[in-house]
C-alpha positions as CSV (number, residue, x, y, z in Angstrom):
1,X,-10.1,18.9,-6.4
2,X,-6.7,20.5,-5.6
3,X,-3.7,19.2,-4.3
4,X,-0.7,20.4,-1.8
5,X,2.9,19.3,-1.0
6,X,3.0,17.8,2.7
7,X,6.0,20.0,2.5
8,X,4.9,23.3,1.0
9,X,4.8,26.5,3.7
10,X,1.1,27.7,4.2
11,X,1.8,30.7,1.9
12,X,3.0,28.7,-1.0
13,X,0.3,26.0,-0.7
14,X,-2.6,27.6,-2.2
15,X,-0.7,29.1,-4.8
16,X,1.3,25.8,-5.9
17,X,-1.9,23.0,-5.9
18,X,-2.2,21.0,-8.6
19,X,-4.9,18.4,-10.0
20,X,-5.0,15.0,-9.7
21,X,-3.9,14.7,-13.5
22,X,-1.4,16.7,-12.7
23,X,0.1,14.8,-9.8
24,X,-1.1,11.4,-11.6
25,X,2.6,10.3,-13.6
26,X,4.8,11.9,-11.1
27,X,4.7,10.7,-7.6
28,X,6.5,13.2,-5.1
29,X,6.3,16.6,-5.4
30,X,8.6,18.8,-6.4
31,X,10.1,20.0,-2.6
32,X,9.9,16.3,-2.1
33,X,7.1,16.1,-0.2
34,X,4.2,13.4,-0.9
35,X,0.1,15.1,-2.2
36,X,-2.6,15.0,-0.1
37,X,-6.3,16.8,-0.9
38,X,-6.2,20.5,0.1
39,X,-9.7,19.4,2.2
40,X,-11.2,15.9,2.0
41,X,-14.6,15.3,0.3
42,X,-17.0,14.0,2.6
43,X,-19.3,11.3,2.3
44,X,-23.1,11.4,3.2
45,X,-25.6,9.2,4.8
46,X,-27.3,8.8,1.7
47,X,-24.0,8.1,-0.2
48,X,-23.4,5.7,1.7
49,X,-27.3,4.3,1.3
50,X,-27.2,4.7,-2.2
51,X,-23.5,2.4,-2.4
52,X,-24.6,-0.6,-0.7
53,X,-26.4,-1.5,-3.7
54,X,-23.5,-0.9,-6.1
55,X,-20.8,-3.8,-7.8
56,X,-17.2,-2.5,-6.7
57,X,-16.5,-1.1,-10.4
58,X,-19.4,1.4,-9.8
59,X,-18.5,2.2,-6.0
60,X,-15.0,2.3,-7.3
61,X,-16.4,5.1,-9.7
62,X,-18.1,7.2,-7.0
63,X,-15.5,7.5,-4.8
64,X,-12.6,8.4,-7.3
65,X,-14.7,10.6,-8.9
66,X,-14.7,12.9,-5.5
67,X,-10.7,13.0,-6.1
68,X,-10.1,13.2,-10.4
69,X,-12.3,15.5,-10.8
70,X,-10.3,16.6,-13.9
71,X,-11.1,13.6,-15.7
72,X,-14.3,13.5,-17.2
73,X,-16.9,11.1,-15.6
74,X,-17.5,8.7,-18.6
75,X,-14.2,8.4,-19.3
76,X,-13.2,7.2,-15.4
77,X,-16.2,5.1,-15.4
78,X,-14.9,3.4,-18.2
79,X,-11.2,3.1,-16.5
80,X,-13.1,1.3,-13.3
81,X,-15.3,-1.3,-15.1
82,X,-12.1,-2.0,-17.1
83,X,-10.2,-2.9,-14.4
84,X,-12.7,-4.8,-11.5
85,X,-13.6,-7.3,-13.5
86,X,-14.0,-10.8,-12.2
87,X,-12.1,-11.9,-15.4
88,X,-9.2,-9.9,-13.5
89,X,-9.8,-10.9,-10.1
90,X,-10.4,-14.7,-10.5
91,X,-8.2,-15.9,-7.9
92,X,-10.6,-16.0,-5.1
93,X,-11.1,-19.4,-2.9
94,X,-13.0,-21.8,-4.2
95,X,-16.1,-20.7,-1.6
96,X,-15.9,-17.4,-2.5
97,X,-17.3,-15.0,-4.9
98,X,-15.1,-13.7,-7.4
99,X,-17.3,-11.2,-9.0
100,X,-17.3,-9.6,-5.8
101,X,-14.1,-8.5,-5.5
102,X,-13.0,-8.3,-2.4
103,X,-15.7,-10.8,-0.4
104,X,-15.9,-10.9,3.3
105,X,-15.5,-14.0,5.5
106,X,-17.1,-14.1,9.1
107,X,-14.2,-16.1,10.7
108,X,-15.8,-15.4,14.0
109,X,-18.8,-14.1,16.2
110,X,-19.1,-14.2,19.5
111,X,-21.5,-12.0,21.7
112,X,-22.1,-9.4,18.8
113,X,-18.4,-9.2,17.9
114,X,-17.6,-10.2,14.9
115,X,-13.4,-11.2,13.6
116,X,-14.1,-10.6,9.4
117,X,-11.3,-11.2,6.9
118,X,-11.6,-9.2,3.4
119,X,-10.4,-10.9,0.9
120,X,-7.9,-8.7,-1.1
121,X,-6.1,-11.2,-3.2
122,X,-7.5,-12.1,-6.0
123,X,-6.2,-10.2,-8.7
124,X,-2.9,-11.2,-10.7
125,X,-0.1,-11.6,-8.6
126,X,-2.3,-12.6,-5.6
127,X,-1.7,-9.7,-3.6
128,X,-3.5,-6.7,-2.5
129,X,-1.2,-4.7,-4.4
130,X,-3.7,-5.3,-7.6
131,X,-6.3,-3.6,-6.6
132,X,-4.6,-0.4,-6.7
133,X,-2.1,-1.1,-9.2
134,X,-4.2,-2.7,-12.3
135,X,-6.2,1.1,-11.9
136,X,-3.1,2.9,-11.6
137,X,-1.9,0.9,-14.8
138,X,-4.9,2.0,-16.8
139,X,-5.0,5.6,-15.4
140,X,-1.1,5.4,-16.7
141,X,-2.2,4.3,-20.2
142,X,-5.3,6.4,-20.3
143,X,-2.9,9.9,-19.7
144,X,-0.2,9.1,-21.3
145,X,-2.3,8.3,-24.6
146,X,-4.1,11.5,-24.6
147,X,-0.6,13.5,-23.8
148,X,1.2,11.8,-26.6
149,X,3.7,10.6,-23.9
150,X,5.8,8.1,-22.4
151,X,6.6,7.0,-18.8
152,X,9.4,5.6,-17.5
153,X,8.5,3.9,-13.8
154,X,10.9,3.8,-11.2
155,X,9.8,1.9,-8.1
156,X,11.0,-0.2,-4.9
157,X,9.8,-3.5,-3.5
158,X,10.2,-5.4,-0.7
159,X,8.5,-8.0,-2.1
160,X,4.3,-7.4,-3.9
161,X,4.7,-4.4,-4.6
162,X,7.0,-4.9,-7.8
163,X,4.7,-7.7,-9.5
164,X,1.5,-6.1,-9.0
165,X,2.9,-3.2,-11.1
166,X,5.1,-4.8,-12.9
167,X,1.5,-7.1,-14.3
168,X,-0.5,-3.8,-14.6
169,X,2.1,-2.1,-16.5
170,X,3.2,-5.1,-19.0
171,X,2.9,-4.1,-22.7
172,X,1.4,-0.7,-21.7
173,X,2.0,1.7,-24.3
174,X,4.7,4.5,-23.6
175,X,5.2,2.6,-20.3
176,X,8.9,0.9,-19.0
177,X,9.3,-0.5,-15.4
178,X,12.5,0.1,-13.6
179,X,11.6,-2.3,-10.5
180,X,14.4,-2.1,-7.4
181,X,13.6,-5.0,-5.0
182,X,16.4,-6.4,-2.1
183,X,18.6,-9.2,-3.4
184,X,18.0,-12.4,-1.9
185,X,15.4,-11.0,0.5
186,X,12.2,-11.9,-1.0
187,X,10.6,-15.4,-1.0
188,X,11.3,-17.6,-3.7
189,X,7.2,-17.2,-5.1
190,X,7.9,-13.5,-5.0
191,X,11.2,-13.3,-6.6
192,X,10.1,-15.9,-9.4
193,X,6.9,-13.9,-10.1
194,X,8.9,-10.8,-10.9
195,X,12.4,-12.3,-12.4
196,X,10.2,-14.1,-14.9
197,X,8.9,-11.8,-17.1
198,X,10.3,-11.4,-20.0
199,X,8.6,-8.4,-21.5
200,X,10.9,-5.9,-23.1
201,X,9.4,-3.1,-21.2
202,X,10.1,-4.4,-17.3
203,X,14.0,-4.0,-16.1
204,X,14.0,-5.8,-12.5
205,X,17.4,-5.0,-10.5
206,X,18.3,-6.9,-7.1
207,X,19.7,-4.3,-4.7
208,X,22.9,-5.2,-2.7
209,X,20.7,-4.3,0.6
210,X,17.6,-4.2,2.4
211,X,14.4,-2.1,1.1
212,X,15.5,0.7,2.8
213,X,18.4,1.0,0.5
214,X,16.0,0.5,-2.6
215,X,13.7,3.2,-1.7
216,X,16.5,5.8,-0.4
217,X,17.1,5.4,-4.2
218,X,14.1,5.8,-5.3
219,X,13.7,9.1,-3.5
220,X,17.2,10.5,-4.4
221,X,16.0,10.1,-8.0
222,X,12.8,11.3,-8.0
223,X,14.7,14.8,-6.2
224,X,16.8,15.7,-8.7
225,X,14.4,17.0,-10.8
226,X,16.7,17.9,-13.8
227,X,17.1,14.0,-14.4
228,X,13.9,13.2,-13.2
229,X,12.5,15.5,-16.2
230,X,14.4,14.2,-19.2
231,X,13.8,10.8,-18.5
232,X,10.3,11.1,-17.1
233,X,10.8,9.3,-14.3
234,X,7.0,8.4,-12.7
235,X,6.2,5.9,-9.8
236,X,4.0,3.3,-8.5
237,X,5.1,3.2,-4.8
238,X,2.4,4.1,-2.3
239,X,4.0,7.2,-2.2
240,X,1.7,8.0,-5.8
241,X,-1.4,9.6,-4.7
242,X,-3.6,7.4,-7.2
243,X,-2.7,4.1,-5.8
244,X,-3.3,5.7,-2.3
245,X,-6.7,7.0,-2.8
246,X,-7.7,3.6,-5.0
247,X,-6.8,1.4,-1.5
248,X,-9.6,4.0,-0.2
249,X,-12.0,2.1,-2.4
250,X,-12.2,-1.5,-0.1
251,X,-12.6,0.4,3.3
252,X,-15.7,1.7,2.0
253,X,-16.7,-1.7,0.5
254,X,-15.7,-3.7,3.8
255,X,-17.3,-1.6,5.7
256,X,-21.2,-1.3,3.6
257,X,-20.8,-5.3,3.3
258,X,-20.4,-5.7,7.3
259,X,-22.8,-3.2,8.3
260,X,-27.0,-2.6,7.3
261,X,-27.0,0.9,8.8
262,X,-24.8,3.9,8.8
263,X,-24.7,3.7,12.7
264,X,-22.5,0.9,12.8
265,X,-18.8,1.5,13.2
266,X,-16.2,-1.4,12.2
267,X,-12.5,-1.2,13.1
268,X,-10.0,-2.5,10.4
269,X,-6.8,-4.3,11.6
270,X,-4.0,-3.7,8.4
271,X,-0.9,-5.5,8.4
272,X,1.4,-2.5,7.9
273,X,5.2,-1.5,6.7
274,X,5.3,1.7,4.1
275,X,2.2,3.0,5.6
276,X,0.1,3.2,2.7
277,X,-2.9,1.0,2.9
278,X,-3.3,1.8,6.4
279,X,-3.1,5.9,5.2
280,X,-5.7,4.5,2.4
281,X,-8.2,3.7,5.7
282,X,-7.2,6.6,7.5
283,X,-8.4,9.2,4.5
284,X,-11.9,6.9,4.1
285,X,-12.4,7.6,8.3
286,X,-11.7,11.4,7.4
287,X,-13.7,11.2,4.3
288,X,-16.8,10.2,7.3
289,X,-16.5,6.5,6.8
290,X,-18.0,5.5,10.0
291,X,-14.6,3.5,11.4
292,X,-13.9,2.9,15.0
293,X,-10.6,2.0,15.3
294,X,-7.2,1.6,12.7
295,X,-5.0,-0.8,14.1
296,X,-1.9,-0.9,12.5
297,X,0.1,-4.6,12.5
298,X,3.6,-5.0,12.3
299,X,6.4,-7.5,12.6
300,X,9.5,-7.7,14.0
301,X,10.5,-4.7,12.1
302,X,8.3,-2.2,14.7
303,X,9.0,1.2,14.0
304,X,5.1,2.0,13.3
305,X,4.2,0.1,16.2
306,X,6.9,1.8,18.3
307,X,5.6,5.5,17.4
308,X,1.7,4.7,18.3
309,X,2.7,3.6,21.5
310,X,5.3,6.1,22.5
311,X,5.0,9.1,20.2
312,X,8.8,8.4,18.9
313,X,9.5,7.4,15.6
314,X,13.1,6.0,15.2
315,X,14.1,4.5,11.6
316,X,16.1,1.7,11.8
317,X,19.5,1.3,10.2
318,X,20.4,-1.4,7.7
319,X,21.6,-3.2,9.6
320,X,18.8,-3.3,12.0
321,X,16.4,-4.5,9.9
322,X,15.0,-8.3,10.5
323,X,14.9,-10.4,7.5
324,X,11.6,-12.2,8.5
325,X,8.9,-14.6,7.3
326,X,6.6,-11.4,6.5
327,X,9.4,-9.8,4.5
328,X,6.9,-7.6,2.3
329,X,6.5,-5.6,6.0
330,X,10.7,-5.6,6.5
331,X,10.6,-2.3,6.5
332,X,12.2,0.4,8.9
333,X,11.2,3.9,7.1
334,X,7.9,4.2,6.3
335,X,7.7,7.0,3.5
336,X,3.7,7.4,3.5
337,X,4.0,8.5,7.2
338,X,4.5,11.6,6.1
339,X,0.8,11.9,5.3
340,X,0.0,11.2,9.0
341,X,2.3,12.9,10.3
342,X,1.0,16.0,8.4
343,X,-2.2,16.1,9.4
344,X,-1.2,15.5,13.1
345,X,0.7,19.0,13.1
346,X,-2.2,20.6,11.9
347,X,-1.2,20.5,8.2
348,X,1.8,22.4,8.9
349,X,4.4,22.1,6.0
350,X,7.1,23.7,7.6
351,X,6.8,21.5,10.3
352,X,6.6,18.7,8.5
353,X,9.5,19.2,6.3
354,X,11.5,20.0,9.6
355,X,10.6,17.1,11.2
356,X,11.0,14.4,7.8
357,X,14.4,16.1,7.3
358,X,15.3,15.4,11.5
359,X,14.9,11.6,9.7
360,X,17.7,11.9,8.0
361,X,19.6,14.0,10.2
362,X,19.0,12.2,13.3
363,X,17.4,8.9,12.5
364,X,13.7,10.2,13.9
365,X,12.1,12.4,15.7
366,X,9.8,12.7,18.8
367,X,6.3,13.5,19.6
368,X,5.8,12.0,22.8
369,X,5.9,16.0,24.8
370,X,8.7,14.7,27.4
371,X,11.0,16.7,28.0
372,X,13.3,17.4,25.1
373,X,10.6,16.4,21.8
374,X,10.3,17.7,19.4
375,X,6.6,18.2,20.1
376,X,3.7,17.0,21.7
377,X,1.2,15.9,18.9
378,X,1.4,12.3,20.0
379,X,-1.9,13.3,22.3
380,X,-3.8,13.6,19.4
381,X,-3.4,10.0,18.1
382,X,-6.2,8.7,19.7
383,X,-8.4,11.2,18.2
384,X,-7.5,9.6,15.0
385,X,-8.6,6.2,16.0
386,X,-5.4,4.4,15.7
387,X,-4.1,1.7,17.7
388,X,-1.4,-0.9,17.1
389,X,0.8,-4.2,17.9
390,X,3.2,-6.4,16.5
391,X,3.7,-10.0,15.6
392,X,7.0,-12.8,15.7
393,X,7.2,-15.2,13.6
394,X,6.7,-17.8,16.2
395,X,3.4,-16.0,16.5
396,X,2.6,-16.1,12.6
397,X,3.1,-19.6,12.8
398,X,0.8,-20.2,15.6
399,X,-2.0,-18.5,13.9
400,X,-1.2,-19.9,10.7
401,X,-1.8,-23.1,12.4
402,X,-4.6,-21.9,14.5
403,X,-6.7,-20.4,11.8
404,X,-6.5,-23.6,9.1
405,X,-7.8,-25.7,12.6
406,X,-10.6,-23.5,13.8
407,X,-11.7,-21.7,10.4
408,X,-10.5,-24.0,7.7
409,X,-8.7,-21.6,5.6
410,X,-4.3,-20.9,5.0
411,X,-3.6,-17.4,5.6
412,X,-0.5,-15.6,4.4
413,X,2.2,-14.6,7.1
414,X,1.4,-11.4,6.7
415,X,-2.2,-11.7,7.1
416,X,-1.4,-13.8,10.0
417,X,0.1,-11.0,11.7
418,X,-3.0,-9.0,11.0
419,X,-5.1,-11.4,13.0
420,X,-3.0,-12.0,15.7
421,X,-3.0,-8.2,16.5
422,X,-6.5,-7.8,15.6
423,X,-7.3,-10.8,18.4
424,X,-5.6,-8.3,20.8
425,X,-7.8,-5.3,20.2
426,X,-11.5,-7.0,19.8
427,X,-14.1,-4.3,21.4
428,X,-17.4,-5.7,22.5
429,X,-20.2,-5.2,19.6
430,X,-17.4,-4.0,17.1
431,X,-17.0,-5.8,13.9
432,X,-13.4,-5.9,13.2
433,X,-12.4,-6.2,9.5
434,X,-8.7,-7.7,8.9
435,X,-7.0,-6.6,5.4
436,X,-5.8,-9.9,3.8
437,X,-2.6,-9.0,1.8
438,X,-1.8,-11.9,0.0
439,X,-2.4,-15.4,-0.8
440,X,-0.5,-18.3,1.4
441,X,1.1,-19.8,-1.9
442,X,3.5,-16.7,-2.1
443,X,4.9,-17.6,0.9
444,X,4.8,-21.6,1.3
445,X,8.1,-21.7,3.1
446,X,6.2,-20.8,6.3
447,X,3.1,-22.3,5.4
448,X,5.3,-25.7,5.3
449,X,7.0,-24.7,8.6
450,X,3.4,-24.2,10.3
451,X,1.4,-27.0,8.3
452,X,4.0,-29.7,7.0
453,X,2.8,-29.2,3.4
454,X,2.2,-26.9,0.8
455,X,0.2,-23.9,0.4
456,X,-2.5,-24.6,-2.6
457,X,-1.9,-22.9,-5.6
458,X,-4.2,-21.2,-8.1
459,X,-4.0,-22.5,-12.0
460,X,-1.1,-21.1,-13.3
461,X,1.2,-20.8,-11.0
462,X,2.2,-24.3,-10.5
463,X,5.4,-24.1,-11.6
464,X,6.7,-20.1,-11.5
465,X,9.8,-20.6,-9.8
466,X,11.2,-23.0,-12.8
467,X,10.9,-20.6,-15.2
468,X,13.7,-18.8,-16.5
469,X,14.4,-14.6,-14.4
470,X,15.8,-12.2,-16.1
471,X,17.4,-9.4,-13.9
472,X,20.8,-7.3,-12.9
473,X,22.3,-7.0,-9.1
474,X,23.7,-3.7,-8.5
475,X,24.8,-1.9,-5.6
476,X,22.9,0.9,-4.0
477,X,24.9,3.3,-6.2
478,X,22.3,6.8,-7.5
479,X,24.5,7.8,-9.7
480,X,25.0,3.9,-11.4
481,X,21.5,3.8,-11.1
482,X,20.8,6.9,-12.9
483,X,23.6,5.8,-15.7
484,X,21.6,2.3,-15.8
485,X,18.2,4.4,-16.4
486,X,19.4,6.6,-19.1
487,X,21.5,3.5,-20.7
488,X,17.9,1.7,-21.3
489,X,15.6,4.6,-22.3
490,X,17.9,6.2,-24.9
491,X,16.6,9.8,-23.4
């Protein structure tokens, strides 16, 4: 399996792939473009016959094998039983099925349509986040070991992100964590889970911004390639291929544990802000997962919303950016677009470079075909499958509300925007599958405001935000940032 720049010309593609152990430790590519698979393995009937029968390790397994096919096959076997354990993901509800992974919950049926939520929290840090990030941490560990190497990890949050890795990579050898996240901006469960660590390999540093600012940084390192060399600068943002194509994974298990027969479709509604897990389901669909409809769920912060309705996609500044109740979705530039967006112009790097650099020229660009686009590629969405909405907080709170009263289960907020767009784009005899993103106790201000008392929490956890943090406030300064890098890597 080889691997292209979203930004490389057609000439230069073929001549510049890479494997996916090539691509594994360093996140963009060089031209600053994000790696997709020159063509997408497909998926069969009987694939997808034989799979039904398989624990998530082994499906795991199957499907990543189509992608790494540099690694030899016992050793990624291996690195999946390692990591989807039940051992690792024992967070699940008390009425659900740990060992399973990621269990589904009929929430409703009515007339042959079914509402199912897929549990995706039940690994450390009780967010979906794990389920890419504990592989990408043993993927990490696994390469490094065999190059005689070390990685240093330079990553934004705004908000799961930076404790999913920041847990997979802990006491990894070879391996430090540079983790940006916005001060102040992150709910108290969120900031403790981070701050608290104490191993000597995790740096957290609160930004003086929104996420935005954290991940403008992230990409301004990860460009200078001189610096980004010497120190070995690697990433865990969605913008790493592995953690993309390990979120593939679950769409292929959601869908084989909704369905008996290949000739069912199911639609998946993903609460959405960077892009990636919904990219993760749009590659399965391409891949000949049999998936109706994509429905992409925002908040307040609607720039993906905004572009599949319109066909314009306009970045927010700063200062436009809500703060809200679903703040792991506050975001206003969503870099795994670019995946998207690449396939919509026909895989045209030029054109996609062109159109990414217009973002920071311009603040956007336009697909819509009016007069004065930039193109007219938004008639082709649809053909994609994708759909979308958005979600208020008042509205999180109503269905936070609603769903503990009908189906007897807290939600996240996030989650709860899910639903609440998913409930607007039911089709008659469609199962639609809503992405859970996190567990309510990460967010119990909300769950407090919608339920007048507190989120339960799983063992452990009791407690988190009483324990000492250890982290550094900084502005959004590259060069300070780079100075703080090098300063704490001695490279």
């Amino acid at each position: 399996m080889q691997y292209v720049s979203t930004r490389a010309a057609s000439a230069a593609a073929a001549s510049s792939s890479q494997q996916f152990s090539d691509i594994l430790l360093g996140g963009l590519a060089a031209d600053g473009g994000l790696f997709l698979p020159s063509v997408y393995p497909q998926v069969s009937g009987a694939e997808l016959d034989a799979w039904r029968k398989l624990s998530y390790a082994d499906l795991a397994f199957e499907i990543l094998k189509k992608f790494a096919t540099d690694i030899p096959e016992a050793d990624l076997r291996a690195l999946t039983a390692k990591t989807y354990t039940k051992e690792v993901y024992k967070n699940a509800r008390k009425d659900e099925d740990a060992a399973q992974i990621t269990p589904l919950r009929v929430l409703e049926e009515v007339n042959g349509t079914k509402l199912v939520l897929q549990a995706l929290s039940n690994g450390p840090t009780l967010a979906f986040k794990d389920m890419a990030m504990q592989l990408l941490g043993n993927l990490f560990e696994y390469a490094l070991a065999r190059q005689n190497a070390e990685l240093n990890i330079f990553g934004a949050t705004s908000g799961d992100t930076g404790s999913a890795a920041e847990y997979a990579m802990r006491g990894k050898r070879g391996i430090r964590v540079f983790m940006l996240s916005p001060h102040k901006k992150m709910s108290a469960f969120q900031t403790a889970q981070m701050f608290s660590l104490q191993d000597p390999n995790i740096y957290n540093i609160a930004i003086e911004g929104v996420f935005d600012d954290a991940q403008d940084m992230v990409k301004a390192v990860s460009n200078d390639l001189e610096f980004k060399a010497r120190h070995k600068i690697g990433t865990v943002n969605s913008i790493n291929w592995a953690r993309v194509v390990a979120q593939v994974v679950y769409y292929f298990r959601g869908y084989l544990a909704a369905t008996t027969s290949n000739d069912q479709k199911v639609s998946f509604t993903v609460p959405s802000g960077n892009f990636g897990n919904i990219c993760a389901g749009h590659i399965a669909r391409m891949m000949g997962l049999p998936i109706d409809k994509l429905v992409v769920a925002t908040n307040e912060n609607d720039v993906l919303d905004e572009f599949f309705r319109t066909g314009v996609y306009r970045v927010r500044k700063s200062a436009e950016t809500y703060h809200t109740s679903s703040p792991s979705m506050d975001i206003s530039k969503a870099s795994n677009f670019e995946r998207f967006v690449y396939e919509l112009v026909g895989r045209d790097g030029d054109r996609t470079r062109a159109l990414f650099r217009k973002v920071e020229t311009d603040g956007g660009f336009d697909l819509s075909g009016k007069p004065g686009s930039d193109g007219d590629e938004f008639r082709l969405v649809a053909q994609y499958g994708f759909k979308s909405g958005k979600s208020s907080h008042d509205d999180r709170v109503n269905t936070i509300r609603d769903v503990a009263d009908d189906y007897g289960i807290v939600i996240d907020t996030h989650t709860a925007d899910g639903i609440k767009v998913a409930m607007e784009n039911l089709e008659p005899g469609v199962t639609m599958i809503v992405l859970e993103t996190a567990l309510a106790a990460k967010f119990n201000e909300t769950i407090l405001d919608a339920l007048g008392e507190d989120a339960e929490r799983p063992d452990g956890f009791e407690n988190i935000e009483d324990l000492p943090q250890k982290f550094v406030v900084m502005k959004p300064d590259v060069e300070a940032m780079k100075a703080y890098i090098a300063a704490n890597t001695g490279l």
